[in-house]
C-alpha positions as CSV (number, residue, x, y, z in Angstrom):
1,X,5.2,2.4,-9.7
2,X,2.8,0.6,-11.8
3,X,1.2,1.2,-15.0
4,X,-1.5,-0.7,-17.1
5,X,-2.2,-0.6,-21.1
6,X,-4.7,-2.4,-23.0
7,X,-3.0,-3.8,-26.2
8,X,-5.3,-6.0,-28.4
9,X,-7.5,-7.5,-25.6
10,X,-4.5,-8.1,-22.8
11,X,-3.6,-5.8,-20.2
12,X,0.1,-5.0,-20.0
13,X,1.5,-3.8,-16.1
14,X,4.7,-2.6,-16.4
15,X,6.4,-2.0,-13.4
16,X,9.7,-0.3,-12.4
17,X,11.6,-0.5,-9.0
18,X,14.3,2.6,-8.6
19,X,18.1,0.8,-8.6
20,X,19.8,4.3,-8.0
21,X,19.3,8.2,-8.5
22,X,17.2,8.3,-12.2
23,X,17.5,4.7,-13.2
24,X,15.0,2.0,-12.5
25,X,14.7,-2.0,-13.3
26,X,11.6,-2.6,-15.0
27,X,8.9,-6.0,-15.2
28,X,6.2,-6.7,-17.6
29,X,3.1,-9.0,-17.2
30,X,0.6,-9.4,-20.0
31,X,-3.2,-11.1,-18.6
32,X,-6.1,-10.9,-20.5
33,X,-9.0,-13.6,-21.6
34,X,-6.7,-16.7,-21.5
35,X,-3.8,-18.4,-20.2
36,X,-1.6,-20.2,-22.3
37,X,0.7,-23.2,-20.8
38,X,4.1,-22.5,-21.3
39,X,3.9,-18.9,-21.9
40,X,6.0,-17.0,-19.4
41,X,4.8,-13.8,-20.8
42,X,1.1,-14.5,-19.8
43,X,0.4,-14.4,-15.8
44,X,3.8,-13.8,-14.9
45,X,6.2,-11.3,-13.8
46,X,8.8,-11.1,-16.3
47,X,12.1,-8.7,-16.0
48,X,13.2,-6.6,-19.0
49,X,17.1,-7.3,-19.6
50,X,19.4,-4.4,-20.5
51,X,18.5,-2.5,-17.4
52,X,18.6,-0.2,-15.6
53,X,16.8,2.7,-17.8
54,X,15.7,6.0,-17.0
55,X,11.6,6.5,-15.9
56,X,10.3,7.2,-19.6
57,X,12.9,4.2,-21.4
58,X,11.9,1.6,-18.7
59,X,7.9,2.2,-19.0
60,X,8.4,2.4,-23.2
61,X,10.8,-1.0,-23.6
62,X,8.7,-2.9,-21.2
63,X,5.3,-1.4,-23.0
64,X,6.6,-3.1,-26.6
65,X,8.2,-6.4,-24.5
66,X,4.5,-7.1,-23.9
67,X,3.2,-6.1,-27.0
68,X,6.1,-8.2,-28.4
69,X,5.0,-11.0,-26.8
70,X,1.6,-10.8,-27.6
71,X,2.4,-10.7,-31.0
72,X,4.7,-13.7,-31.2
73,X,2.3,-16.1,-29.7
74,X,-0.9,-14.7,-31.8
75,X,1.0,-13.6,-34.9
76,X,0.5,-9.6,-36.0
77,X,-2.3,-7.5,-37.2
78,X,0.2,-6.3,-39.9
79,X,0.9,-9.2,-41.6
């Protein structure tokens, strides 16, 4: 199962693969306008650690590991 938010220009697909009865592994990978070398975050599959988490946890930590990331490499809005 696959889904796709927009988060300051980049597109974040999360995707979670079930593991047993309730619990799922979940991935993130953020594309958008540009590619930055050496950024794993950007352009590729990248597996949330801590796993496995029910349907709503997996799609809500893998959701702010990509806005995370985002963040990191382009600093925040809040600041």
């Amino acid at each position: 199962m696959e889904r796709v938010t927009a988060y300051r220009g980049f597109d974040i697909h999360v995707d979670i693969q079930r593991v047993e009865k309730d619990l799922f592994n979940v991935w993130f990978q953020v594309e958008g306008p540009m590619t930055l070398p050496g950024v794993a975050a950007f352009g590729k599959r990248v597996k949330v650690f801590g796993g496995p988490y029910t349907m709503r946890w997996a799609y809500l930590v893998a959701e702010l590991a990509g806005r995370a990331a985002i963040d990191v490499i382009f600093g925040s809005d809040d600041d």
